[in-house]
N, C-alpha and C positions, 0 to 999 in steps of 0.2 A: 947518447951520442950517435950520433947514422955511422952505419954501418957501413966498412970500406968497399970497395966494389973494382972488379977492371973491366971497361967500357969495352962492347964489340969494336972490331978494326974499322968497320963500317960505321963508328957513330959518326955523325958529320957536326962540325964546328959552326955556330950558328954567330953571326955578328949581326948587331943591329942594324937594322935601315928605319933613316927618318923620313921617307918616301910616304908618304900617302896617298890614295887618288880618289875620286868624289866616285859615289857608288852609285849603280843607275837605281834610276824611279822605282819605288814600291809604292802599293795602292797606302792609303789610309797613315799620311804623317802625321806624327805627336809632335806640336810645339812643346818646347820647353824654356824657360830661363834658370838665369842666376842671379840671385842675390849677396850679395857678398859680407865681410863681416858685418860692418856696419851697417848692415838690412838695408842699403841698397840695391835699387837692380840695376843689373846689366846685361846686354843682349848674350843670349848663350852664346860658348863657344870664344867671347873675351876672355883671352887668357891673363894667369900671375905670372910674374916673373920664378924662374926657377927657385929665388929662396925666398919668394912670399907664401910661393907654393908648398912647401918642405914646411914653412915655419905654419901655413896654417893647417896642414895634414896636418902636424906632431901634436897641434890644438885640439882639433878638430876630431880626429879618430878615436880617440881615448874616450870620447862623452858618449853617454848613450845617446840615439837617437829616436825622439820623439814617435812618430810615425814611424819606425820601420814594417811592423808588419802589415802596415796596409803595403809599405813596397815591397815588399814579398810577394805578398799577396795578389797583389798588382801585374806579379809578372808570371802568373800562374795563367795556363791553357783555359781561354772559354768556351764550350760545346757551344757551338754554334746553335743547334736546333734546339737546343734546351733553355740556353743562357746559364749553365750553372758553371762556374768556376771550380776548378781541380784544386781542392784544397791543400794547404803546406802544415794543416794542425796533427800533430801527432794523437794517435787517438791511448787513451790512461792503458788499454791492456795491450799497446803492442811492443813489444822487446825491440825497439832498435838498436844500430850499429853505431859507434863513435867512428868519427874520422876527423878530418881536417884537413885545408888547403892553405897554401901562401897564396897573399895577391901580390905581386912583386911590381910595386913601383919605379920604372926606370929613370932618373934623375939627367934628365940629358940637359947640355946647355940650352937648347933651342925649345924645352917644356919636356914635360913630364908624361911618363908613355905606360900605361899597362902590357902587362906578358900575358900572353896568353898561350897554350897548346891544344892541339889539335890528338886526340887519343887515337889511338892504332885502330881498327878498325873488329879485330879479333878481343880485344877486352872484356872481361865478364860484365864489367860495371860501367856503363855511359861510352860504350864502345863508338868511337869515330865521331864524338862529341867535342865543341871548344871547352875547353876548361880552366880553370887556374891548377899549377903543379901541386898533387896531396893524395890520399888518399886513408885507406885503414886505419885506425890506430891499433899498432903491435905491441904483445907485451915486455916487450924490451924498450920502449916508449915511456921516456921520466913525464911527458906531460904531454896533450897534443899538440902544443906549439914545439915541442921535439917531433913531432909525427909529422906535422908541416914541413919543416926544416929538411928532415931526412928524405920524404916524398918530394922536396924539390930537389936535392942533392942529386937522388936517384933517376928522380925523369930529365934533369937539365944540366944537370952539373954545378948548381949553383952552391956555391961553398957557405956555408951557415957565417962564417967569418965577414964575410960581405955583403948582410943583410942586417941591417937595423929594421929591428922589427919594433913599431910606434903603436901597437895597439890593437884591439880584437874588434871584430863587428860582431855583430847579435847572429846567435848560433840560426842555423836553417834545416829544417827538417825536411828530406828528396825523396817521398814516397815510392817509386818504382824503384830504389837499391835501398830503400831502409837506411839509410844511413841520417845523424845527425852531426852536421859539417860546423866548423868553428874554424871561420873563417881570419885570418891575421894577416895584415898588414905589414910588407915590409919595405924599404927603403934600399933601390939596388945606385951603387956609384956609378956616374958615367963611362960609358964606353965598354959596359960589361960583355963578357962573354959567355954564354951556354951552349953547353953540351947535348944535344937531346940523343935520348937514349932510344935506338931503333926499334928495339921491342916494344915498348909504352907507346913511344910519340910519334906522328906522323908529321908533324911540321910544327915550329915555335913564329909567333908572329907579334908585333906589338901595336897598339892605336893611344895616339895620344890624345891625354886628356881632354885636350880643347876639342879633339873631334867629337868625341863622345859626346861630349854636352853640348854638341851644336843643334839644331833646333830639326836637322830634316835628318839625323843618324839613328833617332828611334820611329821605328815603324811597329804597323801591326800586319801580321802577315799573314795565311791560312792556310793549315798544315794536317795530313789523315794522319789518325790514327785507331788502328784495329777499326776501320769501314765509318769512322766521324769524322767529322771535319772541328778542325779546333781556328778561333783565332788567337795567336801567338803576339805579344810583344816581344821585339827584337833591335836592338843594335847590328844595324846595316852599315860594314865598314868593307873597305878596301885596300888592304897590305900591297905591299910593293911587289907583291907574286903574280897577279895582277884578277886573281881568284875571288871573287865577292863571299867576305865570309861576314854570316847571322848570327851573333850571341845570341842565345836564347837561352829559355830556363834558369835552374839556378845561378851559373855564372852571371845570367844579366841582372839575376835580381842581386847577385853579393856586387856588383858592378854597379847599380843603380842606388846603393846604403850606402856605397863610398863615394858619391859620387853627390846625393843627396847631404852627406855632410859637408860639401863645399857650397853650398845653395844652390844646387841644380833641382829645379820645379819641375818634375814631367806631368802633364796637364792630361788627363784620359785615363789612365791605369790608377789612380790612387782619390 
């Protein structure tokens, strides 16, 4: 069970906005579509109605999916002057860490919104990174979908009561924290509220579904790291803060398996 906790005085009450704004030009856009159940297409970014949407997550998330690790894979850093890709394969002799994240579905009348957080900027691990709310698994942890649970309780406030959790995606292995994440799906009621807690988070924001899957919101971008240049895919979104913020890394690639089981094609990374 997570662990009780009392919030600093300063934690601030975060409510949702359905606000969106179109995010300025990046070089190098990924078309993408969708297919829908009956393997038709349709132009990205056509949305379901709130319960076709709910009814085909609750389908839809539980199945493995085919392809995922190329979409991992896919959204993994490529060295520019090399061309080689940063790989997500755990290699047989090295000891990694268990963890676990919630992806917390927002169920609003107007479509369906991912949560997202912004980490504090002093963090050991993915410091000042978007992320979904999670982390460690602790031994006082019945399973890491308890580990999720608890790590959103603790970063957001979100009460494990008001989360229907529909199902796990294919675990992801995050080589610069060692950790192997197990990622789960859950299902937040309309009009939720979260807590973020000022230590961990530095800001909670949401983007909804149909933005994600619209055909000019994944780009490719190009980003140093230790004196290379990588090019990066990214979800280029716009919050209502009016801040342009990039998923990148593991977030877009557990972003892009949930996103892939509704028939979203991203055409370039896979």
């Amino acid at each position: 069970m997570p662990r009780e906790r009392r919030l600093p005085s300063s934690a601030a009450r975060y409510r949702i906005s359905t606000e969106i704004r179109p995010s300025a030009p990046v070089r190098n856009s990924i078309i993408s579509s969708v297919e829908d159940a009956e393997g038709q297409r349709r132009p990205a970014g056509e949305g379901y109605s709130s319960e076709e949407l709910v009814a085909r997550l609750r389908e839809a998330v539980p199945r493995p999916l085919p392809n995922w690790r190329e979409v991992y894979e896919g959204f993994s850093p490529v060295d520019i002057e090399t061309g080689e890709r940063r790989s997500r394969v755990l290699s047989p002799d090295v000891v990694s860490r268990r963890a676990a994240v919630l992806v917390p579905v927002l169920m609003e009348p107007k479509g369906a919104r991912l949560v997202y957080t912004v980490r504090k900027a002093h963090l050991n691990d993915h410091a000042g990174q978007i992320s979904f709310p999670g982390g460690g698994h602790e031994p006082d942890d019945d399973s890491l979908l308890a580990t999720a649970l608890r790590e959103a309780e603790e970063e957001i406030e979100l009460r494990p009561s008001l989360v229907e959790v529909i199902g796990e995606l294919e675990e992801m292995y995050i080589p610069p924290s060692n950790f192997r994440v197990s990622p789960f799906v859950g299902l937040l009621p309309p009009g939720a509220e979260m807590v973020l807690d000022p230590e961990e988070v530095e800001e909670i924001f949401t983007v909804p579904l149909e933005h994600l899957m619209a055909p000019d919101t994944l780009r490719k971008v190009i980003r140093t790291r230790e004196g290379r240049e990588y090019e990066v895919p990214v979800f280029s979104v716009e919050p209502d803060s009016g801040k342009r913020r990039e998923i990148w890394g593991a977030t877009a690639a557990m972003t892009g398996v949930l996103l892939a089981r509704l028939g979203w094609n991203p055409t370039g990374i896979t």
